[in-house]
N, C-alpha and C positions, 0 to 999 in steps of 0.2 A: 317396596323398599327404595328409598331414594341411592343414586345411582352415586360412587364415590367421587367425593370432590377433590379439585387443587385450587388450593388457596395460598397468597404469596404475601411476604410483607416487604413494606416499601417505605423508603427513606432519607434522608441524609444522617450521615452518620451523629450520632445522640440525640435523634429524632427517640428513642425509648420503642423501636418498634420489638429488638433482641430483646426486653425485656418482658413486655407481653404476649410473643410470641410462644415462648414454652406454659404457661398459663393459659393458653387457647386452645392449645394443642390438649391441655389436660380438659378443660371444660368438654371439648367435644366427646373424649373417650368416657366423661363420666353418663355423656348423653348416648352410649353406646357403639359410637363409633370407633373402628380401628382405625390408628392415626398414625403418621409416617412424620417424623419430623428433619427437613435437610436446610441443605444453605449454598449458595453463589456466592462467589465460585467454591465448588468442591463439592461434596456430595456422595463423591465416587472415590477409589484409590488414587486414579488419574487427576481429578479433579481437586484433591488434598491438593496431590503435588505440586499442581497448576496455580494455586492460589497461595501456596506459600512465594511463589516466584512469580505472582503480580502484587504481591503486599507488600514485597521488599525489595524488589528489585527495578529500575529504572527500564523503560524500553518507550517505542515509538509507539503512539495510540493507536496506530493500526494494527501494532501488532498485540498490544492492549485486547483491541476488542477479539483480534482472530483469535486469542489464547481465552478468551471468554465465554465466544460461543461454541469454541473445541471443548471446553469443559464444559458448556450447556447440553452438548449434545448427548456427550456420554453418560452426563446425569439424567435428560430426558427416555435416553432409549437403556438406560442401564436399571434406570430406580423409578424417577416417578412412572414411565407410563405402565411399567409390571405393577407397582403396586396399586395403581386406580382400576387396573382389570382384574385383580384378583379382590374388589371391593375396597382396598386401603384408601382411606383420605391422604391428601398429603400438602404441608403446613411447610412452606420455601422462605428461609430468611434472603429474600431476592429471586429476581429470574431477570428475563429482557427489561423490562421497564428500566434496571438499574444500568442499562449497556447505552439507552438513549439518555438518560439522567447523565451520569458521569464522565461514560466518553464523547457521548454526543453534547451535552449541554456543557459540563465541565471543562470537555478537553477540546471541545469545538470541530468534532471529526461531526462531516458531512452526515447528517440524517441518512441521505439516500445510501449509502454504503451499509450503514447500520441495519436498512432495510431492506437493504438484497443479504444480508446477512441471518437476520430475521428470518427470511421466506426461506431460503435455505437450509436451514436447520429447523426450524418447525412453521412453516407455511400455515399449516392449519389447526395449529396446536399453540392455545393460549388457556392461561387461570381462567377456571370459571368465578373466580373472585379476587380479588387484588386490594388488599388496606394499602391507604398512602395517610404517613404519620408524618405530618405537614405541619413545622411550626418556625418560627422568626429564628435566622443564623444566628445570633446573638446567645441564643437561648441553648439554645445545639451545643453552641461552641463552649459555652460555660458548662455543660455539665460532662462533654467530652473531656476537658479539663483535670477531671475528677482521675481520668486513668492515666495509668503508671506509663503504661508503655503506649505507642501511637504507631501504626503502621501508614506504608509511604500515604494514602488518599488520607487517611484521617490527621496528617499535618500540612497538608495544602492551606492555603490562608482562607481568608473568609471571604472574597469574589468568587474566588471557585464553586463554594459550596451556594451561593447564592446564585451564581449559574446552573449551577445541580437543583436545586429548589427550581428556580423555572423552571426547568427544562420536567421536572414530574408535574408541575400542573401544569404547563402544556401538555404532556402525554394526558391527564387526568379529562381534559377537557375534550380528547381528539376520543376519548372512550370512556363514555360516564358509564356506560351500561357495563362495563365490567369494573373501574376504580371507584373504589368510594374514598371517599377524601373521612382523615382523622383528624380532629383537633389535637395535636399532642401536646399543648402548651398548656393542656389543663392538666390537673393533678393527677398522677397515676387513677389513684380513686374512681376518678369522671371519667377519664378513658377506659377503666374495665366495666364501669357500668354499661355506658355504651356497646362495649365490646359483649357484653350480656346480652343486651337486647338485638344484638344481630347473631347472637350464636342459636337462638331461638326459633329463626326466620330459616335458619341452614335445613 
């Protein structure tokens, strides 16, 4: 029996990755797998509350990130890594990639901080698989458009999020062997095809 996995989706925000996320999550448990589904920030009780007061509330990016990986950590040693020992898969709308994307490319907090950050709360513990839902800000920005309400990152202008866009293909490019890059600018349709043909490969 293949050994439980963590898999993570990744994005800028109306990149579509929230949407085929829970759809992945159902293909795997039809292919027999027990599957855990969570999300950055939150995850956890602590982790709710954490992420209600980085969504709407204003603070300094370092403190951004430290309230990011305090709620990674509690999700890490609280939820995911119980549930991948006790055989659970587990399906993350986010994890770190999304702390070097936003606060690190978006908000321009130093890499190296990010990364003693990283090592310190999980040094040796990464996705053994990562989707990155990678398509033109334009395109993002038009169908985020579509929602009612916007929390504080998902109304930052469009440099921001085109700093965020670099900054996940650079991370994609510093680690091919776990990020696989998605076309999301094709139509849902051709995204869960594909999304088919790697759930096969799991």
């Amino acid at each position: 029996m293949n050994k439980a996995k963590f898999i993570t989706f990744e994005g800028v925000d109306g990149a579509g990755k929230s949407t085929h996320l829970a759809w992945f999550a159902e293909a795997l448990r039809k292919r027999g797998k027990e599957v855990l589904v969570t999300r950055e920030p939150g995850g956890t009780p602590l982790g709710e509350c954490l992420r209600d007061i980085l969504l709407n509330q204003s603070m300094y990016v370092e403190t951004e990130a430290l309230l990011m990986f305090a709620a990674r950590f509690e999700h890490i040693e609280q939820v995911i890594k119980p549930a991948l020992e006790r055989g659970t898969w587990v399906v993350s709308d986010r994890f770190s990639d999304a702390s070097f994307a936003y606060q690190g490319g978006g908000r321009g907090m130093k890499l190296e901080k990010l990364e003693q950050l990283e090592c310190w709360v999980h040094e040796s513990f990464q996705p053994d698989l990562t989707l990155l839902f990678d398509l033109p800000i334009e395109v993002a920005r038009q169908r985020l458009s579509k929602n009612i309400t916007l929390d504080r990152f998902e109304q930052e202008r469009d440099c921001f999020f085109e700093k965020v866009r670099h900054a996940y293909l650079e991370r994609c490019k510093k680690h091919p062997d776990r990020i696989m890059l998605i076309d999301a600018a094709q139509t849902p349709e051709k995204v869960k095809v594909n999304l088919e043909k790697l759930i096969i490969l799991l």
